[in-house]
C-alpha positions in Angstrom: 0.0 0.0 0.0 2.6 2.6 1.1 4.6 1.3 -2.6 1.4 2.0 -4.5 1.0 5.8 -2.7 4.7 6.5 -3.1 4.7 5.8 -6.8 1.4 7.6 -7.3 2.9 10.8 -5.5 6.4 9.8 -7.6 4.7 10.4 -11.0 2.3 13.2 -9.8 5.2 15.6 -9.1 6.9 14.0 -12.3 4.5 15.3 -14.2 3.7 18.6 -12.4 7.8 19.6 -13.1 7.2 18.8 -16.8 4.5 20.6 -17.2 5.9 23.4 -15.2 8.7 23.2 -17.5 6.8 23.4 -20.7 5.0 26.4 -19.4 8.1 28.3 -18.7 9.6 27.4 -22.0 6.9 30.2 -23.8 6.7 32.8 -21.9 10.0 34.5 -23.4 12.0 34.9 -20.1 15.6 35.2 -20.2 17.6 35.8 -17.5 19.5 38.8 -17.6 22.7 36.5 -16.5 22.4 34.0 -19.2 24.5 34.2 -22.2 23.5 36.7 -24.7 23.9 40.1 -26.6 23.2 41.8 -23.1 25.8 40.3 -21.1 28.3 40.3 -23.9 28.0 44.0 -24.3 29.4 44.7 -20.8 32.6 43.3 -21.7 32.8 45.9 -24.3 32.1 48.8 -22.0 35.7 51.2 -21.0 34.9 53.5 -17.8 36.2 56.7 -17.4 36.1 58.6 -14.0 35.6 62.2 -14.3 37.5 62.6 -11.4 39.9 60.8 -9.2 38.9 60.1 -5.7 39.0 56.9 -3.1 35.4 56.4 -3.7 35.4 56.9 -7.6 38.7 54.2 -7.9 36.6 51.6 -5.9 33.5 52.1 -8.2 35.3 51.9 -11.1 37.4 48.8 -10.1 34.5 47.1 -9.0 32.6 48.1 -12.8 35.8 46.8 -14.0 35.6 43.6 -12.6 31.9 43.3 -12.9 32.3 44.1 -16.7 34.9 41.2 -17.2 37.4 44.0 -18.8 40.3 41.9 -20.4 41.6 44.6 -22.9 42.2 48.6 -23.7 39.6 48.5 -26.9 35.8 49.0 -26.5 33.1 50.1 -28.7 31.5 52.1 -25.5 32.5 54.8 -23.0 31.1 55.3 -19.3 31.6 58.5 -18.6 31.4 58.0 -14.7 30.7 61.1 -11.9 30.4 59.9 -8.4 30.3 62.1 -5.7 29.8 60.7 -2.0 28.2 62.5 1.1 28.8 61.7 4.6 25.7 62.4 7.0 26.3 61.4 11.2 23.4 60.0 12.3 23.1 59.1 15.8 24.6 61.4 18.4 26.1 60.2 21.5 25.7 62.0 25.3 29.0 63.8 24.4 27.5 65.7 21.0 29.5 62.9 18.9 28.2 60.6 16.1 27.7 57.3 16.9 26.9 56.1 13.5 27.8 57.3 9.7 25.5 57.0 6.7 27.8 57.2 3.3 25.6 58.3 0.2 26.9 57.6 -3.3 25.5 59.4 -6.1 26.8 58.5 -9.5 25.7 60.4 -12.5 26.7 58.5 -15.4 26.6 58.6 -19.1 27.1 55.7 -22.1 28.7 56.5 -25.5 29.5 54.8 -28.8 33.1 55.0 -28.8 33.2 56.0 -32.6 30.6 58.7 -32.9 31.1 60.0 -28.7 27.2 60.5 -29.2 25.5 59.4 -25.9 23.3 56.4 -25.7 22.0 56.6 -22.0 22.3 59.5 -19.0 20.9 58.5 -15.8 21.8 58.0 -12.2 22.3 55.3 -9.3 22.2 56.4 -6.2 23.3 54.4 -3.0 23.7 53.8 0.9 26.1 52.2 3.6 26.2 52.8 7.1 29.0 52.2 9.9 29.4 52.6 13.4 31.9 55.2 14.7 34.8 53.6 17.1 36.5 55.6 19.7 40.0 54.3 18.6 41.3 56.3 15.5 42.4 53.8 13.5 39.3 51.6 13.9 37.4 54.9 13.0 39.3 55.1 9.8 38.8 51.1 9.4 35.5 51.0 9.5 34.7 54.1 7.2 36.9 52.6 4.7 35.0 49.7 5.2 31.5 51.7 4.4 33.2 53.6 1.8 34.1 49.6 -0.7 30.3 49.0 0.3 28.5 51.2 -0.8 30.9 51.6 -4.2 29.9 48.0 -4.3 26.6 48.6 -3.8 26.4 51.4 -6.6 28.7 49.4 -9.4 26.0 46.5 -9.0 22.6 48.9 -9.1 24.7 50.7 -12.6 25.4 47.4 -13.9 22.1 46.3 -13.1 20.9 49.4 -15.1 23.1 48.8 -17.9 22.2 45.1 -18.2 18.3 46.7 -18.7 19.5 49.1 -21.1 21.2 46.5 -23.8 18.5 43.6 -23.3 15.8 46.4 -24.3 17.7 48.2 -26.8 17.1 47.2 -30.6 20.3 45.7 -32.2 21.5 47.4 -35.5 
């Protein structure tokens, strides 16, 4: 009896993931990490910072690495602003902060490398928080810290945005 239920149950889920399977099949989903035009587009991307800082290097190392970059060569430009904003948040007896919120904003822009004429503006903005130590050097530790995060943290949301931007666009 338990045989007979077991193999009943067996071929019911069987057949449930099939046709679960066939349904998925038409609905035209891809995933934007899957192989295709999209992703292959990133590795063709060059970034340029518009100016140097701690917080600009880490974004566009991260972008970088996230673009798979193997190569000086690239048939696109990102043209790459960030600027970041320190705001203390929670004050201590003493009048000190207590905790840190880091906001990146990154305004950036996309161009075709042989014309320079731009293909997408827009903007990514993100957030980290740390907690401020008493000890110097862990102060200066941990805001480092908050500062890879949340250039982390605004490389992925760009690429993200990118990713949208070459799956949607119309290929010549």
């Amino acid at each position: 009896m338990f045989a007979k239920a077991t193999a009943v149950l067996r071929r019911g889920l069987l057949l449930g993931a099939a046709v679960s399977a066939v349904g998925l099949t038409g609905c035209g989903f891809t995933p934007m990490y899957a192989q295709s035009s999209a992703s292959g587009s990133l590795e063709d991307i060059s970034v340029q910072l518009s100016e140097h800082s701690r917080g600009g290097f880490l974004l566009q190392q991260r972008l970088n690495d996230a673009f798979g970059r193997h190569d000086d060569h690239a048939s696109w430009k990102l043209m790459v602003d960030a600027s970041s904003r320190r705001t203390p948040q929670g004050l201590r007896v003493n009048n000190v902060a207590s905790r840190y919120e880091i906001t990146m904003t990154v305004n950036f822009e996309l161009r075709d490398a042989a014309t320079d004429k731009v293909a997408l503006k827009d903007q990514v903005t993100a957030m980290a928080t740390y907690d401020s130590a008493d000890q110097p050097y862990a102060g200066v530790a941990a805001e480092q810290d908050g500062e890879a995060r949340v250039a982390a943290q605004a490389a992925d949301l760009l690429r993200i945005r990118l990713l949208r931007y070459f799956a949607v666009r119309p290929t010549p």
